[in-house]
N, C-alpha and C positions, 0 to 999 in steps of 0.2 A: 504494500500500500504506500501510494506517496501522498504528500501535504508540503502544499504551495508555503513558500514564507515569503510575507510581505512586510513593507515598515517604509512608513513614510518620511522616514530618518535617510533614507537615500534614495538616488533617482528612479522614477518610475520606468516601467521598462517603456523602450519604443519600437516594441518590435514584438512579435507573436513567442513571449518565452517571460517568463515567472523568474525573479528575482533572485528564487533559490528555492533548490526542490528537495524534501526530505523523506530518503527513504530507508527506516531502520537505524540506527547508529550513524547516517552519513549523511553529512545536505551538501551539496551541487551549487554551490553558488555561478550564478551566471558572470557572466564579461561584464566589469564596473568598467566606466570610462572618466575621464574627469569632469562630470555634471555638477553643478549643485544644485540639489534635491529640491530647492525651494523657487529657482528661478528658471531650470531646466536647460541652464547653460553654460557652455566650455567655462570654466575657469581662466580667469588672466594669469599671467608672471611665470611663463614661461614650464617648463621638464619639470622643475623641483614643485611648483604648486599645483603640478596636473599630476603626478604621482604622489603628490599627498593627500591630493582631493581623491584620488583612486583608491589610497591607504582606508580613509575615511572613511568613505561609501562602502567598503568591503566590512569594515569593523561596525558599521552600522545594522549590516546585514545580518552578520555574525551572531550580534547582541539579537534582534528578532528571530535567532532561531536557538539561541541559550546558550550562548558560548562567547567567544569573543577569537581576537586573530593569533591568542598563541594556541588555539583550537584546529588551527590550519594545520590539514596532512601535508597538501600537495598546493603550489601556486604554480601557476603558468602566466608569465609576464609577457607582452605583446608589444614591442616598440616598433615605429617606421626608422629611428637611425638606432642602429646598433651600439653607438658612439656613447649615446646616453647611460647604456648599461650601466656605469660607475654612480650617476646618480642614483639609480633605481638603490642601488647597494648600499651606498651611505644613508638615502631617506628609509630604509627597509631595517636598519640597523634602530633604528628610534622609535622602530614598531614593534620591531619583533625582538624575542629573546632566546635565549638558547635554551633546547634544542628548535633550532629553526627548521622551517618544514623542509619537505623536499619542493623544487622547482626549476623549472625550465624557463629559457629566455628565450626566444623565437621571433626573427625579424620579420617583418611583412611589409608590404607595400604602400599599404593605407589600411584605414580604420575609420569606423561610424566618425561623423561630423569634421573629420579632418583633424581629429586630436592625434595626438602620439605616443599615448600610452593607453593600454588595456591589461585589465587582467580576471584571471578566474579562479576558482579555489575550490579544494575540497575539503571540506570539514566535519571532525569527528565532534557529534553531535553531543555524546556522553563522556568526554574526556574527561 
């Protein structure tokens, strides 16, 4: 059985898919992008405030489904410059703590609204 989580603490989705799906001990968080939740748009100031606003919206999700981001098994980060990596690493270091999850870094081309950061996660629900 699954069970939608929602929370109006982060962006609504824009697109035919639930903010994070839980099923049994594991929720599915979908792709945060750097939205805020409140005005339903990119964030300014550049890599470090769109991967904080992405930090955010993912910890937001996290708390609506009982947990929080050192709850995170697995993150998948999504950048269009690969260059950035080092930021993702140092703003990721102020969120998370050891043991950090496991995660993959994966370049693409583009992403929803033209931003340049994405990410997803899976989390253990009963940690």
């Amino acid at each position: 059985m699954k069970t939608v989580i929602h929370t109006a603490a982060a962006p609504a989705a824009i697109g035919t898919y639930s903010q994070a799906v839980r099923h049994g001990d594991l929720v599915f968080l979908s792709g945060q992008i750097p939205l805020d939740p409140a005005t339903m748009e990119v964030v300014d100031g550049g890599i470090a405030a769109q991967v904080r606003r992405v930090f955010d919206n993912l910890s937001a999700v996290c708390e609506a489904a009982g947990g929080g981001l050192d709850n995170i098994l697995k993150l998948n980060v999504f950048l269009t410059d690969m260059g950035d990596f080092p930021v993702v690493n140092e703003i990721m270091g102020e969120y998370f703590t050891q043991p950090y999850p496991a995660r993959a870094a994966v370049g693409v081309a583009a992403l929803p609204r033209g931003v340049v950061v994405e990410m997803e996660a899976v989390l253990a629900a009963n940690a």
